[in-house]
N, C-alpha and C positions, 0 to 999 in steps of 0.2 A: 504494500500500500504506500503510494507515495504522502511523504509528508510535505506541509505549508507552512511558508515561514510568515510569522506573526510577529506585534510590535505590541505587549500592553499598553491600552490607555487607562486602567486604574488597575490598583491591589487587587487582586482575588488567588484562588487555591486554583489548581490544573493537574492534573496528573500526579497526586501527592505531593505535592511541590509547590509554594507559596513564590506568586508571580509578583515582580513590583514593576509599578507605573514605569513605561517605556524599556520595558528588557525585551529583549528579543528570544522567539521561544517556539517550539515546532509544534502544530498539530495534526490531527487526521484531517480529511476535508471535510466530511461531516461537523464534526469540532469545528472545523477552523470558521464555517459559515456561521455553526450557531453563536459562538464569541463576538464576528462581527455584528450579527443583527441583534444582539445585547448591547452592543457599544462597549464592551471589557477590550477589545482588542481590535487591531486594522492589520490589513494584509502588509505586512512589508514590504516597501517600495525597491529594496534593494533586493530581498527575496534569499537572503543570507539568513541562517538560523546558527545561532551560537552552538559551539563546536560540543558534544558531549565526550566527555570522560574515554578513553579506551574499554574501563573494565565494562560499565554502563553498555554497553554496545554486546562486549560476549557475555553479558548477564540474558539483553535482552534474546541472544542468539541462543542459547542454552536453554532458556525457558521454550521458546520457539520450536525449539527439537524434540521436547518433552512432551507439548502440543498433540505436535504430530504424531509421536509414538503413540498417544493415548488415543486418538482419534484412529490411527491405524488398528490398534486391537481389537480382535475381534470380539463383539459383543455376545455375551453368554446368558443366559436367563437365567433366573434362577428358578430350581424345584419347588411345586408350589408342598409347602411342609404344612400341609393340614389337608385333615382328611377330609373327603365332600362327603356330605351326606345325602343321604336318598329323598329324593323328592316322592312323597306319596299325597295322591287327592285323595279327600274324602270322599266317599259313596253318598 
């Protein structure tokens, strides 16, 4: 998913992470539309998102892998562990 580079125009939280007025910050596109039509945030003109962290990067790639493995597995039912009982009408 490509990310959009954004500019706060006032304090608010994003991503666990506490944004202040005019930092520069990346979102999804989704995100990034509903920030502007709140007025917390404008598209950044120069379209540069500040650089994140190395480790922040193979964290998020790690979690990404783990994703996919679990969505790869196959799904198993489980046994249903109660006994059905008999349906009987009355006469």
């Amino acid at each position: 998913m490509k990310m959009q580079a954004l500019v706060a125009l006032k304090n608010f939280s994003y991503a666990s992470r506490q944004i202040a007025a005019g930092e520069t910050f990346e979102a999804s596109p989704r995100d990034a539309r509903i920030l502007v039509a709140i007025r917390k945030a404008q598209i950044d003109p120069a379209g540069h998102a500040a650089a994140e962290p190395a480790a922040a990067i193979e964290e998020r790639s790690e979690r990404e892998v783990v994703r996919e493995a679990i969505s790869d597995a196959p799904v198993k039912r489980a046994r249903r562990t109660y006994a059905r009982r008999a349906q009987s009408t009355e006469n």
